[in-house]
C-alpha positions as CSV (number, residue, x, y, z in Angstrom):
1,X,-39.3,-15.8,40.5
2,X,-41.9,-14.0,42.0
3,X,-41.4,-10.7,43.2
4,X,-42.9,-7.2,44.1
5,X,-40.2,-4.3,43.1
6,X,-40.9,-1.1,45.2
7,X,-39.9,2.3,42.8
8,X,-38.6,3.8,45.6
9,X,-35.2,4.2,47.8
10,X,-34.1,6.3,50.4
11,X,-30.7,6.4,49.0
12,X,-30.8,4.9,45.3
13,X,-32.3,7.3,42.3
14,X,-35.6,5.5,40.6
15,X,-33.1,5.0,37.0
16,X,-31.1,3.1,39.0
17,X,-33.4,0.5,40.3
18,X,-34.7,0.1,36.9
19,X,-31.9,-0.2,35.8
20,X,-31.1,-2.9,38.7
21,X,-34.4,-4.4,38.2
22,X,-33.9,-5.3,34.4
23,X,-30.4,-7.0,35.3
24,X,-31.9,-9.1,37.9
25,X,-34.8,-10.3,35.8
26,X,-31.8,-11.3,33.1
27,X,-29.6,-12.7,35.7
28,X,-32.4,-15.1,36.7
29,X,-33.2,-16.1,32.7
30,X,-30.1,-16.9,31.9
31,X,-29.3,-18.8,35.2
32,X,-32.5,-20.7,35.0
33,X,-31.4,-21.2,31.2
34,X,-27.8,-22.7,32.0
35,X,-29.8,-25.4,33.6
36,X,-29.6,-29.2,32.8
37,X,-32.3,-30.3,30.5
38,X,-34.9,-33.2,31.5
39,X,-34.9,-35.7,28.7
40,X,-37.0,-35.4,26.0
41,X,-37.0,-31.5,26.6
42,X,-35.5,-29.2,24.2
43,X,-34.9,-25.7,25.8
44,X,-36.2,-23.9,28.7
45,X,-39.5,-21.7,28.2
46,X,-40.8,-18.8,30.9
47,X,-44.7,-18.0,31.7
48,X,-44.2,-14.6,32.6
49,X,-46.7,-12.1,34.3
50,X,-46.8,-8.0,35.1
51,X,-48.9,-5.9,36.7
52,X,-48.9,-3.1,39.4
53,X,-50.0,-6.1,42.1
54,X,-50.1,-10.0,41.8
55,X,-54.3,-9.8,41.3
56,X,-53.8,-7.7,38.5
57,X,-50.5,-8.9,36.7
58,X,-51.2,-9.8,32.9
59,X,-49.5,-12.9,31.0
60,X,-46.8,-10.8,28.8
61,X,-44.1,-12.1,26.7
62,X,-40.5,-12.7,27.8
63,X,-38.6,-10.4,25.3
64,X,-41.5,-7.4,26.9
65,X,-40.2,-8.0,30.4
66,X,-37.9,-4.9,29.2
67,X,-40.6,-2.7,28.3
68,X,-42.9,-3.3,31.3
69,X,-40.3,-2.4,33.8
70,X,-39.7,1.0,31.6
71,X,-43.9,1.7,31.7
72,X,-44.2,1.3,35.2
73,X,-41.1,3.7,35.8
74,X,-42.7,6.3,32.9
75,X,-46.2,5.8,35.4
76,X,-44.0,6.1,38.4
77,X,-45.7,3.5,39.8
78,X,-44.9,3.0,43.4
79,X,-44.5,-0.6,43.1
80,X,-45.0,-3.5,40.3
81,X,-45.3,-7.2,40.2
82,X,-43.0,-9.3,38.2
83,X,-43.7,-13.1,37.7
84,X,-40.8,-15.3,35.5
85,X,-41.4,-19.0,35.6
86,X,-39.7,-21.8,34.2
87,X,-41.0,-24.8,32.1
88,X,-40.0,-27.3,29.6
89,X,-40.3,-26.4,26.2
90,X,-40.6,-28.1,23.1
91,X,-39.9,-27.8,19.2
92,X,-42.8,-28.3,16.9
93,X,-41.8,-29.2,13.1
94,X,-42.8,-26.4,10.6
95,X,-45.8,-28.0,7.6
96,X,-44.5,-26.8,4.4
97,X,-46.7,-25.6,2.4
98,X,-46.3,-27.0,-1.5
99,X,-47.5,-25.1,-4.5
100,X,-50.5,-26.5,-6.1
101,X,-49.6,-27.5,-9.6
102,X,-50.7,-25.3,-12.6
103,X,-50.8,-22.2,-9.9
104,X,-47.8,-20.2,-11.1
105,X,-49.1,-17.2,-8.8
C-alpha cells in the first residue's frame, strides 16, 4: 500500500479520519498477513515508510505506524505519506551465550 492521506474533509472531523486512517493501515496488515506462505518462508514482514510527501518519507517501524499517524494530526499536517509493503520473512536462531568456566560473576 501506497498512499497519500489528506487531513482534511468537508464533512468528516480530522479525529475521525485518524481514527479511519489507523484502521485501514491495520485492515491491510492483517489482510496481507492472512496470506498463504511461499515455502521456505516463515511469516510475513512489512518495509514501512512516513513522511509528509513520498520524497521525504522515512523507513519507520511497523508497531510506529500508530504514532506517526497521531504526529502528523498533532502538526496538522495537511496531508502525509504512508508506505506498508510486504515481504518474506525469516527466523534466525538465537547463539547462546555459555558462561566461561571459573567466572561465577
Amino acid at each position: 500500500m501506497k498512499k497519500t492521506f489528506k487531513m482534511s474533509h468537508p464533512k468528516i472531523k480530522i479525529p475521525r479520519l485518524v481514527e479511519a486512517y489507523k484502521s485501514e493501515a491495520r485492515k491491510y496488515i492483517k489482510r496481507e498477513r492472512k496470506k498463504k506462505l511461499p515455502p521456505n518462508v516463515d511469516f510475513w514482514d512489512f518495509d514501512c515508510r512516513f513522511g509528509d510527501d513520498e520524497a521525504s518519507s522515512e523507513v519507520i517501524h511497523l508497531s510506529a505506524i500508530n504514532k506517526c499517524i497521531s504526529l502528523a494530526e498533532s502538526k496538522q499536517l495537511e496531508s502525509f505519506y504512508l508506505e506498508i509493503l510486504v515481504k518474506p520473512g525469516y527466523r534466525t536462531k538465537k547463539i547462546k551465550e555459555e558462561p566461561i568456566d571459573g567466572d561465577d560473576g
